[in-house]
N, C-alpha and C positions, 0 to 999 in steps of 0.2 A: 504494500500500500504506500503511496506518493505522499511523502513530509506536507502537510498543509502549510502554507505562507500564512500573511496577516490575513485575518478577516477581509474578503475580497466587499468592495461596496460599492454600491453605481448612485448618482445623482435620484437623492429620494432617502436614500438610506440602503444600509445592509441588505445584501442579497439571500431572499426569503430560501424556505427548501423547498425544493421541486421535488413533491411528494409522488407527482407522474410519472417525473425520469425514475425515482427509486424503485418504485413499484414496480415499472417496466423493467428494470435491472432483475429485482428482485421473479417477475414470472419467467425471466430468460434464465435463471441461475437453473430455477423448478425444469424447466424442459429440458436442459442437458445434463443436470443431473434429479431426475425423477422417484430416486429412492431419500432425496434429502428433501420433498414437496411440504410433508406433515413439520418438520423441524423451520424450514424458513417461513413455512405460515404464520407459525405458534410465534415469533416472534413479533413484538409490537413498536413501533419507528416515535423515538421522544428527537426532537429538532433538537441542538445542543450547542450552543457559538464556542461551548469550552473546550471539544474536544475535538485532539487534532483532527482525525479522519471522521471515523467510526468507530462503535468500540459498545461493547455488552457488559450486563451487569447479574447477577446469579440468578436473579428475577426472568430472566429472560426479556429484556426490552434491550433495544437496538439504539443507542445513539449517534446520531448524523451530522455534522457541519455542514450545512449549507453550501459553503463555501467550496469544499471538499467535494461535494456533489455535483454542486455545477461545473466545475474544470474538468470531472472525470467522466470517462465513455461509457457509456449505457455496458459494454461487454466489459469490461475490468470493473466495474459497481457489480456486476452479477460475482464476477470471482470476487470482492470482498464481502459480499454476502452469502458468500459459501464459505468464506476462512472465518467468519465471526460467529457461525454457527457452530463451525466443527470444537473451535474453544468449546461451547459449551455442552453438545453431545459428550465432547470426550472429558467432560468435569476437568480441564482445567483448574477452573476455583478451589474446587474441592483436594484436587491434588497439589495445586499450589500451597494450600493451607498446611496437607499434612506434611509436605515438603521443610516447609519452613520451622515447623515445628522442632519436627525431626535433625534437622542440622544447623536450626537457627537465623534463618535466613528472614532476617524483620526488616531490612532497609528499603530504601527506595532501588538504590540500585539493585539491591537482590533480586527486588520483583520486576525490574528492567529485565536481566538475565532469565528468568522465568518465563516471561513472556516472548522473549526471543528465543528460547530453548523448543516452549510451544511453537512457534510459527515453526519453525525447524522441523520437527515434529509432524504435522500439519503438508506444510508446504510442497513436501517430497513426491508427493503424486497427488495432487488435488487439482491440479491444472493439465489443460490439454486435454484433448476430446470433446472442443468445441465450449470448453471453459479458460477464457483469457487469462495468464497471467498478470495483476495490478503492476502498475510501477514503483518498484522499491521492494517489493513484496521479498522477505531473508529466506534464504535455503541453506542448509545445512555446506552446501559447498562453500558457498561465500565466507564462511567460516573456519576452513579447511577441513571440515567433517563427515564422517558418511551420512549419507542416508538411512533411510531403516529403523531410524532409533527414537526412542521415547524422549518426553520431556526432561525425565529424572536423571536417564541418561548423559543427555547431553546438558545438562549444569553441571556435571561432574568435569566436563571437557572442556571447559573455555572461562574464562573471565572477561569483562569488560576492559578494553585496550585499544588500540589502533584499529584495530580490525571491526569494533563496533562502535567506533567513535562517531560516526556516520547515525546511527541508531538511536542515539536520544532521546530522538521526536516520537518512537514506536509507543502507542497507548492503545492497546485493543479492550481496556478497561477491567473491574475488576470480574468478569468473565472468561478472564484469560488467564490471572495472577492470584485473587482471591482478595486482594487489596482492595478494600471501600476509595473510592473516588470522589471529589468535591462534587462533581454531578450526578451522581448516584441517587435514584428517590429512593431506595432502600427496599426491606421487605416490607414495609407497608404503605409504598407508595401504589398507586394507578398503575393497572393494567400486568401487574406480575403474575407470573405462572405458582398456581401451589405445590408441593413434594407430588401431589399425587398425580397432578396435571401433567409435568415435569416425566417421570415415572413413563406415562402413557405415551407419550410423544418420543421416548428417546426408546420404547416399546414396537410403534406403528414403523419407525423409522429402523429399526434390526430386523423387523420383518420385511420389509421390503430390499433388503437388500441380501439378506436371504435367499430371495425369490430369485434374484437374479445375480448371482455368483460370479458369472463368466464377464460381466460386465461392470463393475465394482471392483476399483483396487484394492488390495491387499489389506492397507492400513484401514481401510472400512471396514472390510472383511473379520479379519483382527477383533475390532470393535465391535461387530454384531456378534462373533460368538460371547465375548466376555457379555453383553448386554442381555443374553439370551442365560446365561450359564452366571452370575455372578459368583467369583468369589464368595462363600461364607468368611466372617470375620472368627477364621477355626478355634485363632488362640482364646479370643474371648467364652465362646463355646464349651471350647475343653475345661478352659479352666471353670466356667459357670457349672457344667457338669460335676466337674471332679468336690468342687465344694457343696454343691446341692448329695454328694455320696458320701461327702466325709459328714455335713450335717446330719443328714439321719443312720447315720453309724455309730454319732458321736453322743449317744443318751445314754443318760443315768442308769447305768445295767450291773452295779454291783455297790456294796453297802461296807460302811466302814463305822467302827464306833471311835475312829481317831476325833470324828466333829458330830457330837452327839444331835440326832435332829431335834427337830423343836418341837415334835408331839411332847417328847419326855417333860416339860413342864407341867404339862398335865399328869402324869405319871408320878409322883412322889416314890422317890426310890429304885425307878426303873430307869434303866436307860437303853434306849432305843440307838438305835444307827441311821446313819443319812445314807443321800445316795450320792453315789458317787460318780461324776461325770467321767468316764473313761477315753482319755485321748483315744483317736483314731488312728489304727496303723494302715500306713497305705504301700503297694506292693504295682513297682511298676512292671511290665514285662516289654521287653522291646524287642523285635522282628529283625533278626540281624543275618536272615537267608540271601541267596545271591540275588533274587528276585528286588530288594533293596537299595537304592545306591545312598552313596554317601551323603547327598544332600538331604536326604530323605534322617538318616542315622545323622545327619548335624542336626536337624529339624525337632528329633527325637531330646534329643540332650536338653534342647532347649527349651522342650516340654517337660523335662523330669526337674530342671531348675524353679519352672513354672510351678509344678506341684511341691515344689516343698516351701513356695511359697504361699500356695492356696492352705495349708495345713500349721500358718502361720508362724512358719523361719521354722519348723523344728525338726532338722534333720535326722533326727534317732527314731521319727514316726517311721520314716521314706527306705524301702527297702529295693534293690533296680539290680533285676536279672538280666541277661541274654538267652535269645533263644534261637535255634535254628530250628532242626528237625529234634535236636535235645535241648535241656537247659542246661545252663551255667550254674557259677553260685550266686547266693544273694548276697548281692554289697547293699553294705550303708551309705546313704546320700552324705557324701561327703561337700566334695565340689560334682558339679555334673560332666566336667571337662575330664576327672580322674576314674570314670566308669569305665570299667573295658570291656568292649563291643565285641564279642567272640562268635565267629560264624562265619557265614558264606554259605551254608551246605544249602537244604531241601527246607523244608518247613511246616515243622507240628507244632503248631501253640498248647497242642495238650501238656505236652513234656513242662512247659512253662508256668502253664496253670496248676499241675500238679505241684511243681516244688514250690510253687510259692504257698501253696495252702499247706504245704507241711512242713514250711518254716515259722518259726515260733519268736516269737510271736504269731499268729494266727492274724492274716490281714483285713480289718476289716471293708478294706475297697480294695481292687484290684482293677490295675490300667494296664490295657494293652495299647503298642501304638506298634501297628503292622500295616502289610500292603492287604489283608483278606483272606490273601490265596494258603490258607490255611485250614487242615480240621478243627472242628471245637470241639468244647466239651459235650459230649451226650445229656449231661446233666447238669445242670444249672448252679452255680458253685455258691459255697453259702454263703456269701456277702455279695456286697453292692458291686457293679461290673462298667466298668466304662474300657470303648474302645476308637482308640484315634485313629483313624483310615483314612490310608496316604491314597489318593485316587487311582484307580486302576480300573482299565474294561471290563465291562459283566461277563467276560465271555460267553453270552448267551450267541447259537448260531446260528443264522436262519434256515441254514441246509437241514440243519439236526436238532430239532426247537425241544426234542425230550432230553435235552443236554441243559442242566438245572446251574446256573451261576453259582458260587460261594460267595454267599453272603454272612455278615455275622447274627448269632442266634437273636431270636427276639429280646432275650432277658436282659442284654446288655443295652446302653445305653452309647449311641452310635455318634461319633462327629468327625467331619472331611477335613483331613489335615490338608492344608496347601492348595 
């Protein structure tokens, strides 16, 4: 997109927004790319003298300079009305935020680099095919970068220097960075889309490009499966689980007359025993067969950190086997980094379930974190059961449909690692 100059104005005053030419931009964008129709509609056009070009806000409304609009071609208004959307199909904002979070990145320039990471991002196949390239518009080359690559990516690769010194002007608003802007009406301003609205449209729009596969780039492509398939947020999950197991494990299930209970005031003479809250021992078991890879066993460690956090820092609960087609021994949660991951072989989680219920302590929860492709137990083990499942196909096959998938048993309590 073309740096805007000053406020262009003609004898009379400021030059109004020709809501004609945009709209006519904006149904040229629709026709040559027809799977992006429902997302450039959903968008609403606020006139705006503040902002350089063009540029969105989480809400979903569109703001225009006038100015901006009148010097540029009905065919490059279509392509920045296709780069301003994809910001916010591809949550931008939302990944700007956890971005920032994550590594810190609160400045202005940061979210300069953000937003140019996005165009990058964006830019690499979105033009061509009868969608004009804007003038100015960044590409990853211009950068000396590949293509191919995510936002997150490419902040890792570049800093602000010579090379984007040029870039300053770049503002595609906080739709693209996650940063509120002076012109910003907010979420409670006119005309903003709701989560559910939002939702629907970025829904209507992974279906249609579904539909037609062979004619959609990659980087769309990409994005309608993740929009179809989202991610589960696993770690939250697992660990919500594992503490909703360790909660109803963790009752009052044996009596001590160390803290006499309070009936005995009643009682003259007698003295009664209380109950006594029994910490929870929790027993992980991890899936350490060839069918596994590493990332999968780094993934694992840093769920058994995770639960010896959920069980409130006390590593002498936490007990972390290996298993392949046998088990290991059971260690004590020391550090998760000092667990040793012994296997490679085939894979029976029985062998695993077994040693861990006749290690003693006796566990009252019991985690496994496998790819599936495992036997269970026949019988339902006597405590609470959670299992972390690194994705893997059903192998259900349609030549041979009386071929039954490994799935884990009902009794356990199931969450999608990764």
């Amino acid at each position: 997109m073309a740096r805007d100059s000053a406020e262009a104005s003609v004898v009379g005053g400021p030059v109004a927004l020709d809501t004609g030419k945009l709209y006519a931009a904006r149904l040229l964008a629709a026709r040559v790319r027809p799977y992006l129709a429902t997302a450039l509609f959903a968008l609403h056009v606020v006139e705006s003298r503040r902002v350089p070009t063009m540029a969105v806000d989480r809400q979903w409304r569109c703001y225009a300079s006038p100015a901006f609009v009148a010097r540029t071609p009905v065919e490059e208004l279509a392509g920045v009305w296709v780069h301003e959307v994809a910001h916010l199909l591809r949550d931008h904002h939302g990944r700007g935020d956890r971005v920032a979070r994550v590594r810190g990145l609160h400045g202005a320039g940061d979210r300069l680099r953000m937003n140019i990471a996005a165009d990058c991002e964006i830019n690499d196949d979105v033009y061509g095919d009868g969608l004009a390239r804007p003038t100015g518009a960044v590409a990853a080359a211009d950068l000396g970068l590949r293509d191919g690559e995510l936002m997150e990516d490419y902040l890792r690769q570049f800093r602000l220097g010579p090379r984007t010194g040029g870039l300053a002007w770049l503002d595609c608003g906080s739709g693209a960075d996650g940063l509120e802007r002076p012109w910003d009406l907010g979420p409670d301003g006119a005309h903003g889309l709701s989560g559910h609205e939002l939702d629907a449209v970025r829904f209507r729009v992974a279906q249609a490009i579904r539909a037609r596969p062979g004619d959609v780039p990659k980087g769309w492509q990409r994005w309608a499966e993740v929009a179809f398939h989202p991610p589960q947020p696993w770690r939250e999950l697992l660990g919500a689980a594992v503490r909703a197991a360790v909660a109803g494990a963790a009752g009052g299930d044996d009596y001590t007359y160390g803290r006499p209970a309070r009936r005995s005031a009643s009682l003259p003479g007698v003295v009664l025993p209380s109950l006594r809250r029994r910490p929870p021992q929790v027993s992980i078991i991890i899936d350490t067969s060839g069918s596994v890879s590493d990332a999968e066993l780094g993934s694992a460690l840093l769920e058994v950190a995770a639960i010896g956090r959920a069980v409130g820092g006390r590593r002498d609960l936490v007990r972390v086997l290996s298993c392949d087609a046998a088990a290991g021994l059971a260690h004590a949660l020391c550090r998760a980094e000092g667990i040793p991951l012994i296997g490679g072989g085939g894979t029976d989680l029985r062998a695993g379930f077994e040693r861990a219920l006749r290690t003693a302590p006796r566990p009252d929860v019991v985690v496994a974190l496998t790819d599936g492709q495992t036997p269970w137990p026949e019988v339902r083990p006597p405590c609470r059961t959670v299992v972390g499942l690194f994705p893997r196909e059903t192998g259900w096959d349609e030549d041979d449909p009386d071929v039954e998938p490994i799935v884990p048993p009902a009794w356990a309590r199931v969450v999608s690692i990764g």
